[in-house]
Predicted model as a PDB file, atoms N, CA, C, CB and O in Angstrom, pLDDT in the B-factor column:
MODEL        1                                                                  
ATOM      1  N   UNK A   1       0.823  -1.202   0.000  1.00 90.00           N  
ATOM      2  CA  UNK A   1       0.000   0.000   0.000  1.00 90.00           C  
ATOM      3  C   UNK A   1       0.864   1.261   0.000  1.00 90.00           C  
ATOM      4  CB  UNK A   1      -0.935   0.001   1.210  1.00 90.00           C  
ATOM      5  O   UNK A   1       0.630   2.203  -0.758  1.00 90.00           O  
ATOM      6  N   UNK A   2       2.035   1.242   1.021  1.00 90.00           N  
ATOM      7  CA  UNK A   2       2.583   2.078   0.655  1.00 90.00           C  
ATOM      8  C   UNK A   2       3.377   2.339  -0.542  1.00 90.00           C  
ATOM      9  CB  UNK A   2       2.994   2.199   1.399  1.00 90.00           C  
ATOM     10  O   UNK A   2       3.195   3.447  -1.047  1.00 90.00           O  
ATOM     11  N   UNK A   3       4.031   1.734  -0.982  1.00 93.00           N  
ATOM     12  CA  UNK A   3       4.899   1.625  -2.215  1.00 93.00           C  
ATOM     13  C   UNK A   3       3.902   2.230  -3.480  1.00 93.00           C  
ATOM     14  CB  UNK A   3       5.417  -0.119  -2.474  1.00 93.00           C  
ATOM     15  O   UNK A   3       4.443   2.843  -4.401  1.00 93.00           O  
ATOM     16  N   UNK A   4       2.431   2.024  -3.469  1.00 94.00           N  
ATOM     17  CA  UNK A   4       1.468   2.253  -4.594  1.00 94.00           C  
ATOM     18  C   UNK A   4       1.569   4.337  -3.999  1.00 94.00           C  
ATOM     19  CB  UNK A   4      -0.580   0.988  -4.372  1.00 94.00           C  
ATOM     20  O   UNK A   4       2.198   5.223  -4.577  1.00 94.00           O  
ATOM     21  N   UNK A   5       0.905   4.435  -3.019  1.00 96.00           N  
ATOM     22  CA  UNK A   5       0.603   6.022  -2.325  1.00 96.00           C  
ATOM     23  C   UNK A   5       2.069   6.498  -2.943  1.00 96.00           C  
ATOM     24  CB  UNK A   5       0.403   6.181  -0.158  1.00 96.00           C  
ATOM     25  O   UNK A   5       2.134   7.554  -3.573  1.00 96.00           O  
ATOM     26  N   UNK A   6       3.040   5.813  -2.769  1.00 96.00           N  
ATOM     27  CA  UNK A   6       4.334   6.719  -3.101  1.00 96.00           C  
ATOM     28  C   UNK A   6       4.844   7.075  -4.770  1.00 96.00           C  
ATOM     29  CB  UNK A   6       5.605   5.881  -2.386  1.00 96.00           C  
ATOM     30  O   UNK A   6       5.348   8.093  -5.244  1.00 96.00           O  
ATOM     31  N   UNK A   7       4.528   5.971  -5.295  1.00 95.00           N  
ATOM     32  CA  UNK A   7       3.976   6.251  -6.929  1.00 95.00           C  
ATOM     33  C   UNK A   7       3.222   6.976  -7.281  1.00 95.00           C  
ATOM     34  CB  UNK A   7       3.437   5.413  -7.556  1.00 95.00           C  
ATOM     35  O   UNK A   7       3.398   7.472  -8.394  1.00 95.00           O  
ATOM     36  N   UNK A   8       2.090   7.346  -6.517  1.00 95.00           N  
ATOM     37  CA  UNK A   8       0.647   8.025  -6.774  1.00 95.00           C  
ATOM     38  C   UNK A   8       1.916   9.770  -6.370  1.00 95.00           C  
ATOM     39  CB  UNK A   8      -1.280   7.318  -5.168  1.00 95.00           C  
ATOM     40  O   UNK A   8       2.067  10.715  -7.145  1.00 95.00           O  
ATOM     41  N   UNK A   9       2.414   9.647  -5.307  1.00 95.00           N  
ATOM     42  CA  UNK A   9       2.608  10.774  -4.755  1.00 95.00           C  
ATOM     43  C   UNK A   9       4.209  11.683  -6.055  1.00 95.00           C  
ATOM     44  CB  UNK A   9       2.999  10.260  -2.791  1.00 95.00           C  
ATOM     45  O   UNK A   9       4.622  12.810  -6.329  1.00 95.00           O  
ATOM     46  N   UNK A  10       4.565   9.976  -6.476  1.00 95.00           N  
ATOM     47  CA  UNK A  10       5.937  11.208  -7.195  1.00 95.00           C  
ATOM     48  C   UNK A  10       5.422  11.524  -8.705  1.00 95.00           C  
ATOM     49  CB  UNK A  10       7.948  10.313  -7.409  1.00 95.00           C  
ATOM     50  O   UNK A  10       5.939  12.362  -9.444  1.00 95.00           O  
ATOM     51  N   UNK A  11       4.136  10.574  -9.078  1.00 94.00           N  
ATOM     52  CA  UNK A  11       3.875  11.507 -10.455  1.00 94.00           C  
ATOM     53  C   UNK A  11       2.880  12.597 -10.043  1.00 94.00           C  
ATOM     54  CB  UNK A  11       3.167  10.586 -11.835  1.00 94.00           C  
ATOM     55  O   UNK A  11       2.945  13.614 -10.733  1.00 94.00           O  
ATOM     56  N   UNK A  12       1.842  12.591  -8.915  1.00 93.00           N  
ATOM     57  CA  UNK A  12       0.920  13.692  -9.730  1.00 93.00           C  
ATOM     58  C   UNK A  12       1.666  14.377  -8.540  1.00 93.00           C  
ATOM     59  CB  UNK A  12      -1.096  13.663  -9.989  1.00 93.00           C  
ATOM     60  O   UNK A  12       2.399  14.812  -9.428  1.00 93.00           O  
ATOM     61  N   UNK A  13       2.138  14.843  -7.500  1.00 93.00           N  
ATOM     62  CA  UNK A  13       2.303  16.010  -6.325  1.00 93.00           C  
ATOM     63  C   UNK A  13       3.850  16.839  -6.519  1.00 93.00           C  
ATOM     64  CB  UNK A  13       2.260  15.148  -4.581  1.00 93.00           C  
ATOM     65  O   UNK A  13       4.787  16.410  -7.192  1.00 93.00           O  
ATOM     66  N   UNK A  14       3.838  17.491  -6.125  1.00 92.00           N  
ATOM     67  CA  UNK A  14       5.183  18.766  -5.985  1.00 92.00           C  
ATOM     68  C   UNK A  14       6.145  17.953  -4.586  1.00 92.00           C  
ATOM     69  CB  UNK A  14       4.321  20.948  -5.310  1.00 92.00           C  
ATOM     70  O   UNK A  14       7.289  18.323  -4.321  1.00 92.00           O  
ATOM     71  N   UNK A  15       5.513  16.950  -3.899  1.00 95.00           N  
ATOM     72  CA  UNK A  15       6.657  16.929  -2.735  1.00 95.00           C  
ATOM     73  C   UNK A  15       7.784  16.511  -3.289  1.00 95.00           C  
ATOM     74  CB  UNK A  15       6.408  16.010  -1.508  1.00 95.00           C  
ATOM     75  O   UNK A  15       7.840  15.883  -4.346  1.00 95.00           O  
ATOM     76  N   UNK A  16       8.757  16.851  -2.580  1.00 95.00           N  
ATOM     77  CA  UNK A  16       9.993  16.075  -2.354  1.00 95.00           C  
ATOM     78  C   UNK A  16      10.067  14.920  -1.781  1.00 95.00           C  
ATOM     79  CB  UNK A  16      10.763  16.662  -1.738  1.00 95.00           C  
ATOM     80  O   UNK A  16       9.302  14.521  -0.902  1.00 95.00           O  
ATOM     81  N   UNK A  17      11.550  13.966  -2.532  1.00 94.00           N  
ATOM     82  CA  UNK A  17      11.473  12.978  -2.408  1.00 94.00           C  
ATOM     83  C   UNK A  17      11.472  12.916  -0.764  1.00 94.00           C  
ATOM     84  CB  UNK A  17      12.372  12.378  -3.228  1.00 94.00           C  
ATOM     85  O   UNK A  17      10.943  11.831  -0.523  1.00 94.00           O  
ATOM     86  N   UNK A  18      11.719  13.386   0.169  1.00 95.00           N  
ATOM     87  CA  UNK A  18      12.171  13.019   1.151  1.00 95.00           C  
ATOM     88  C   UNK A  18      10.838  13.607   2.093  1.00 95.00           C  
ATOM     89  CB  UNK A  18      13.687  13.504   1.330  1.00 95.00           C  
ATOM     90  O   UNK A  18      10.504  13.131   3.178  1.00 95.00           O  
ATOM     91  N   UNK A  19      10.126  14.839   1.346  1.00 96.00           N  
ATOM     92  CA  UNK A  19       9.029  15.023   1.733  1.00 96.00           C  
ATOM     93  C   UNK A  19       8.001  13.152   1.959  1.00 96.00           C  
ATOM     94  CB  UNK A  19       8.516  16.226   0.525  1.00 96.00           C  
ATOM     95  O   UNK A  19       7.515  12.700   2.996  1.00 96.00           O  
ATOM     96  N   UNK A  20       8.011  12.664   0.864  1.00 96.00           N  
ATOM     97  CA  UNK A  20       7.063  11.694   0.541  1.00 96.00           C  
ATOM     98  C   UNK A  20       7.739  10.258   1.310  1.00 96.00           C  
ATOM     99  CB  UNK A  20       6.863  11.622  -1.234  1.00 96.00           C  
ATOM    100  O   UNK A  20       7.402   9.074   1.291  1.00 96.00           O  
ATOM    101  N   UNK A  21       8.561  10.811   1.805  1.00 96.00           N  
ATOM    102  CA  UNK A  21       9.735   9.091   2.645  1.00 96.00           C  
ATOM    103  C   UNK A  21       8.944   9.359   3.690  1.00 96.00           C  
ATOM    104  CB  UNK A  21      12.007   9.071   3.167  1.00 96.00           C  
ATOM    105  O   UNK A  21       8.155   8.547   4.174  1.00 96.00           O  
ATOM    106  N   UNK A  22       9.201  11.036   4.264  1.00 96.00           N  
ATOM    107  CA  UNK A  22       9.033  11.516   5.904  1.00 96.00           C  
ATOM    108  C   UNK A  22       7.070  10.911   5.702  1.00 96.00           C  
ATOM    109  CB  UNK A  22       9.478  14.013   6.337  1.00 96.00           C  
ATOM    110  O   UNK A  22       6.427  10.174   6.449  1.00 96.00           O  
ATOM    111  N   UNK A  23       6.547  11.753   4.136  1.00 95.00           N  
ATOM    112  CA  UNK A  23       5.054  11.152   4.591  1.00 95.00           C  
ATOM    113  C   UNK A  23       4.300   9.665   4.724  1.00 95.00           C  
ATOM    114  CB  UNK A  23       4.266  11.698   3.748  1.00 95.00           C  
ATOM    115  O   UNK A  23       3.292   9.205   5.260  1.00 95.00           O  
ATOM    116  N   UNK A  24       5.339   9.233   3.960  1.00 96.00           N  
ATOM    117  CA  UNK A  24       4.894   7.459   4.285  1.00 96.00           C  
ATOM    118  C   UNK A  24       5.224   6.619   5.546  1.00 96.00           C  
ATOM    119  CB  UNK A  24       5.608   6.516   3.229  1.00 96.00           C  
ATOM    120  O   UNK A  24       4.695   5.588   5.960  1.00 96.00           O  
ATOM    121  N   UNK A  25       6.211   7.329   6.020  1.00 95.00           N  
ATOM    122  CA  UNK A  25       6.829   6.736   7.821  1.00 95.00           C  
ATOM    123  C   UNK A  25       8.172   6.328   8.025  1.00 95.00           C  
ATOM    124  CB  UNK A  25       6.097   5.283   8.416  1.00 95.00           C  
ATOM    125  O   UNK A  25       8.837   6.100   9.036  1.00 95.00           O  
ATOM    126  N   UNK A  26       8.446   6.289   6.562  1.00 94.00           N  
ATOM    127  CA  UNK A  26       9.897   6.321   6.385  1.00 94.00           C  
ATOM    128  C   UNK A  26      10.794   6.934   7.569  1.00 94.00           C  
ATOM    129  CB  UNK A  26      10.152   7.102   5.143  1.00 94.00           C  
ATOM    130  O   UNK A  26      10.447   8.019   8.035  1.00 94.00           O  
ATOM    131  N   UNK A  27      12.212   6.125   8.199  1.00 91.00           N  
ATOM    132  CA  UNK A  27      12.537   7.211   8.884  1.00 91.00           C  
ATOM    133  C   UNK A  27      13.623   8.237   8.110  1.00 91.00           C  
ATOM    134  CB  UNK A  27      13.033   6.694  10.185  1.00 91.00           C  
ATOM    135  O   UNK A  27      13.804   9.424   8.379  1.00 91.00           O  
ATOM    136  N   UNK A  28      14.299   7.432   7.063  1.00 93.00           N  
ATOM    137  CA  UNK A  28      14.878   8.714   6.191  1.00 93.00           C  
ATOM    138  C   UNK A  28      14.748   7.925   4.865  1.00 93.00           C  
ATOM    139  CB  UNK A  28      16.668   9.356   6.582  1.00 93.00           C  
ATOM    140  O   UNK A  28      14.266   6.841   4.535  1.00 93.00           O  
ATOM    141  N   UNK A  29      15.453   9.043   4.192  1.00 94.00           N  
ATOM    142  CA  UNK A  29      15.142   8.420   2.399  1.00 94.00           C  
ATOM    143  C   UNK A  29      15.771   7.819   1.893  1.00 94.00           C  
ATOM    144  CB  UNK A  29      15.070   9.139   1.318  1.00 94.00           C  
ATOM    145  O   UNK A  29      15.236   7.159   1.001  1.00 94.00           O  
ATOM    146  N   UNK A  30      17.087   7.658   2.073  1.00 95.00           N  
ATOM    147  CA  UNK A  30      17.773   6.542   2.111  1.00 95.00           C  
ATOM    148  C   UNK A  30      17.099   4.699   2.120  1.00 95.00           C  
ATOM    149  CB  UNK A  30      18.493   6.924   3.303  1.00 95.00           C  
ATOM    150  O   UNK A  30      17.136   3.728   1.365  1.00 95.00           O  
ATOM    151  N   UNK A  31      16.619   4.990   3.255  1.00 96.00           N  
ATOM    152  CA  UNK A  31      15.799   3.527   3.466  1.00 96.00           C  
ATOM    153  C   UNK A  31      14.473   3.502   2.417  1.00 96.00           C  
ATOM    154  CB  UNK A  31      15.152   3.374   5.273  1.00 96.00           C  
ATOM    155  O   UNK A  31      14.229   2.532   1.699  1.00 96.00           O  
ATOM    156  N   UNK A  32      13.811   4.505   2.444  1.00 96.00           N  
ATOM    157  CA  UNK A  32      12.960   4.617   1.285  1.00 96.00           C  
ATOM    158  C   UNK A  32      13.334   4.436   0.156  1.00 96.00           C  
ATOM    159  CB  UNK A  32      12.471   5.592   1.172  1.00 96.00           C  
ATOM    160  O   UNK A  32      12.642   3.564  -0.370  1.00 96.00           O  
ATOM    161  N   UNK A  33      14.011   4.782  -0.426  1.00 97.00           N  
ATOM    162  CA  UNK A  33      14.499   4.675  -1.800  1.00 97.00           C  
ATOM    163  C   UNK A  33      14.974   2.752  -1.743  1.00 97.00           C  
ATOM    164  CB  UNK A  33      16.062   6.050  -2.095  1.00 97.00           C  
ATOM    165  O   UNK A  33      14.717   1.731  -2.381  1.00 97.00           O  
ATOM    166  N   UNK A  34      15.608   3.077  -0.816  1.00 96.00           N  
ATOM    167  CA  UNK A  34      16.318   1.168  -1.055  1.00 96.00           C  
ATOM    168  C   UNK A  34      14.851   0.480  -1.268  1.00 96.00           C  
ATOM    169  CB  UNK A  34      17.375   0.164   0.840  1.00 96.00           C  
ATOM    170  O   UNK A  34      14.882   0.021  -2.409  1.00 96.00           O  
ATOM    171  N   UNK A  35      14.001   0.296  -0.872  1.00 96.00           N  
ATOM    172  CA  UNK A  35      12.749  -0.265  -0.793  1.00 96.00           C  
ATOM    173  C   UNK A  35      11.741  -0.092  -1.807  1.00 96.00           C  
ATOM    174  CB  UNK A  35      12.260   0.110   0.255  1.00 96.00           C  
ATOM    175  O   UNK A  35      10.887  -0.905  -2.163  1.00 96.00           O  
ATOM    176  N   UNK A  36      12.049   1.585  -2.402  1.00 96.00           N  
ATOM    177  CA  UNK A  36      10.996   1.558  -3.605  1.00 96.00           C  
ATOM    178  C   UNK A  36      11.637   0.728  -5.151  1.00 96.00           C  
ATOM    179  CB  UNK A  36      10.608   3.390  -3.972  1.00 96.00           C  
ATOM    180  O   UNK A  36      10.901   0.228  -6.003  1.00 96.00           O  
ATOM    181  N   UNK A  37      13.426   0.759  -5.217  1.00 96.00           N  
ATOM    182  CA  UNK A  37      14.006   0.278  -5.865  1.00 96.00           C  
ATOM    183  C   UNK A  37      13.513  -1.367  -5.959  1.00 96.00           C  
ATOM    184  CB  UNK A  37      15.196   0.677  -5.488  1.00 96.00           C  
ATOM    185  O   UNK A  37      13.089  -1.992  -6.931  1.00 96.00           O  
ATOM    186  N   UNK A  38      13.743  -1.793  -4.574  1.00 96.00           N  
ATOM    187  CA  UNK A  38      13.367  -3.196  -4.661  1.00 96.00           C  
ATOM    188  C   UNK A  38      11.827  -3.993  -4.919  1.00 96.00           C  
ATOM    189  CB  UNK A  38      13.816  -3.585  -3.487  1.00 96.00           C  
ATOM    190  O   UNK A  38      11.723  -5.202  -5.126  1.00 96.00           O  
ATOM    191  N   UNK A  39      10.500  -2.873  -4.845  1.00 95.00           N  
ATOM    192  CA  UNK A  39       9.652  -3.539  -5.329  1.00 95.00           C  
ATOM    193  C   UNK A  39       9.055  -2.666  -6.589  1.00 95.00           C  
ATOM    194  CB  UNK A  39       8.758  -3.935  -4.258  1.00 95.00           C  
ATOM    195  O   UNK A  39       8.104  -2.904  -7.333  1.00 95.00           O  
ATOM    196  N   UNK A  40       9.879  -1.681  -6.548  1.00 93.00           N  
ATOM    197  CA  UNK A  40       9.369  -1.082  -8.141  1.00 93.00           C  
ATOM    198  C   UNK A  40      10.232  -1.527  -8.962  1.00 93.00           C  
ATOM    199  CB  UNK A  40       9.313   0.543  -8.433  1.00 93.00           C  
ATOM    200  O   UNK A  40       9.769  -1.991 -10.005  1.00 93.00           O  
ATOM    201  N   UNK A  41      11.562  -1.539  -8.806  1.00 94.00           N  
ATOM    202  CA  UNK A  41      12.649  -1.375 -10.022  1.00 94.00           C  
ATOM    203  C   UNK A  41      13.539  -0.521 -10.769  1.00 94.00           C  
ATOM    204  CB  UNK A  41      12.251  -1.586 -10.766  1.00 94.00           C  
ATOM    205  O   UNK A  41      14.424  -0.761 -11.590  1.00 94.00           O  
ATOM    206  N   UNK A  42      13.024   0.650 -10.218  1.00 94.00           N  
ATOM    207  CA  UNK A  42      13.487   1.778 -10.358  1.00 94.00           C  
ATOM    208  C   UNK A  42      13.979   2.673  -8.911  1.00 94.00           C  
ATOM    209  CB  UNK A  42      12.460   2.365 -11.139  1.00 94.00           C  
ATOM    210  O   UNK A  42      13.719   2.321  -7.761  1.00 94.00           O  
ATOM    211  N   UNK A  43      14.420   3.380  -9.140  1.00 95.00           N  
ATOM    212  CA  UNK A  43      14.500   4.610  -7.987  1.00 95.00           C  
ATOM    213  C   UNK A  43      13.861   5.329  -8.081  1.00 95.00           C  
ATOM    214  CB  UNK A  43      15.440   5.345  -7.773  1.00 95.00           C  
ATOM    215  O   UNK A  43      13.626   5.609  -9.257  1.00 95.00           O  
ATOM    216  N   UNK A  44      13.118   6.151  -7.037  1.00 95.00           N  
ATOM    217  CA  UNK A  44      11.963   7.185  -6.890  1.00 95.00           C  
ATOM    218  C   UNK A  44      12.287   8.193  -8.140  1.00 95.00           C  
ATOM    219  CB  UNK A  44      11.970   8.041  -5.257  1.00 95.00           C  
ATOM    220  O   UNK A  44      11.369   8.483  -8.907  1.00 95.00           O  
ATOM    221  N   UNK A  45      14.010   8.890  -8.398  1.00 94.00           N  
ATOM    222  CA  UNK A  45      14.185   9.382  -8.666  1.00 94.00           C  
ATOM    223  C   UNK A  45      13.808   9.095 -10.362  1.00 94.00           C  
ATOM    224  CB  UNK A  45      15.019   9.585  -7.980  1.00 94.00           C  
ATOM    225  O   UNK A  45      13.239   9.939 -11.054  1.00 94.00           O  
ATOM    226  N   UNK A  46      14.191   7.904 -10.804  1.00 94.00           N  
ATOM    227  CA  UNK A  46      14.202   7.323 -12.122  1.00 94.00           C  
ATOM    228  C   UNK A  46      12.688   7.103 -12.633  1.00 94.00           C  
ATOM    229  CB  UNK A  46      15.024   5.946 -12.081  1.00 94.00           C  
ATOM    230  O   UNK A  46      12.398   7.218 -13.824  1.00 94.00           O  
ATOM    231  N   UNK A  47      11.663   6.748 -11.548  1.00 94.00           N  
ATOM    232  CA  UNK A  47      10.232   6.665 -11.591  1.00 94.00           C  
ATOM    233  C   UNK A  47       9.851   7.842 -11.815  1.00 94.00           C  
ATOM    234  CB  UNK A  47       9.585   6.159 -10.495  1.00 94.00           C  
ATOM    235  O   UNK A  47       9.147   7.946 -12.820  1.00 94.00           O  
ATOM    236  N   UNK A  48      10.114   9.060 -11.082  1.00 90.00           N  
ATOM    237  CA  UNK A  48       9.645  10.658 -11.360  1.00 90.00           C  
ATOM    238  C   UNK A  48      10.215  10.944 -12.917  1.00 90.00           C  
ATOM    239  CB  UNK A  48      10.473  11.930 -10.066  1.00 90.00           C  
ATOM    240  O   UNK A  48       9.474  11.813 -13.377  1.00 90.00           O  
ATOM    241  N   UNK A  49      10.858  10.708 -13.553  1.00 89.00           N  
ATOM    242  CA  UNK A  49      11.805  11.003 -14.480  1.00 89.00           C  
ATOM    243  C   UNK A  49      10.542  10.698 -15.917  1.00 89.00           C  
ATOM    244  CB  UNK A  49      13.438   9.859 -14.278  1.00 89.00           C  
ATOM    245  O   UNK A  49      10.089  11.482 -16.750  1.00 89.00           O  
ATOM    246  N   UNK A  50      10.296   9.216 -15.689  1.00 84.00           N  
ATOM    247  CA  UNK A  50       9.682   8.746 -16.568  1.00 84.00           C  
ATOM    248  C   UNK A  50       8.353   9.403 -17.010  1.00 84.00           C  
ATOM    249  CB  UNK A  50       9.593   7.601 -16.228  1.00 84.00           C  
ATOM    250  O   UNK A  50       7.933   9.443 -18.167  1.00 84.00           O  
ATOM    251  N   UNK A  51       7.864   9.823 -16.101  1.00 71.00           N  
ATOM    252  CA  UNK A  51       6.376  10.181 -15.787  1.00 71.00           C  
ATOM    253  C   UNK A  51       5.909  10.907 -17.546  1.00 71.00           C  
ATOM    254  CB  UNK A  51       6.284  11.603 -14.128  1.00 71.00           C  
ATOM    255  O   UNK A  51       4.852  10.679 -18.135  1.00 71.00           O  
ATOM    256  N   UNK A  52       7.036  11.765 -18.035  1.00 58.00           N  
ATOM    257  CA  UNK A  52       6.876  12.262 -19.050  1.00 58.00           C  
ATOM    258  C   UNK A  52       6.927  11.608 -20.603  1.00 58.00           C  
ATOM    259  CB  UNK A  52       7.594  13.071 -18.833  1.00 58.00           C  
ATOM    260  O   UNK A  52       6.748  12.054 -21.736  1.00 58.00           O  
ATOM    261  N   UNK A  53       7.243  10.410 -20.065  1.00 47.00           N  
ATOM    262  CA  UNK A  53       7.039   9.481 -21.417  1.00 47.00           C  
ATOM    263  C   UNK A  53       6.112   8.851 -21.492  1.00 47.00           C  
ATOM    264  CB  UNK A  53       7.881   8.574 -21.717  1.00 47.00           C  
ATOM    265  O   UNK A  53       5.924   8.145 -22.483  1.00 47.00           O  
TER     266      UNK A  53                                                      
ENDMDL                                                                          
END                                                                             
């Protein structure tokens, strides 16, 4: 559930990545990112990237 809210949150919202770590419960983004990598495949950063293709 979270991993989906955090997809939802890096294409359509303005937060920052670390905004959207701190809003999911993340305790930093670091650990977030390791985690969205491992069940998305990408990095938050590489997922935001795409949004435009």
């Amino acid at each position: 559930m979270k991993m989906k809210k955090a997809k939802e949150l890096l294409l359509f919202s303005n937060y920052t990545n670390n905004q959207i770590a701190e809003f999911l419960g993340y305790p930093n983004y670091s650990y977030f990112s390791r985690l969205f990598k491992k069940h998305v495949g990408v990095s938050p950063n590489e997922y935001r990237a795409h949004k435009n293709i």
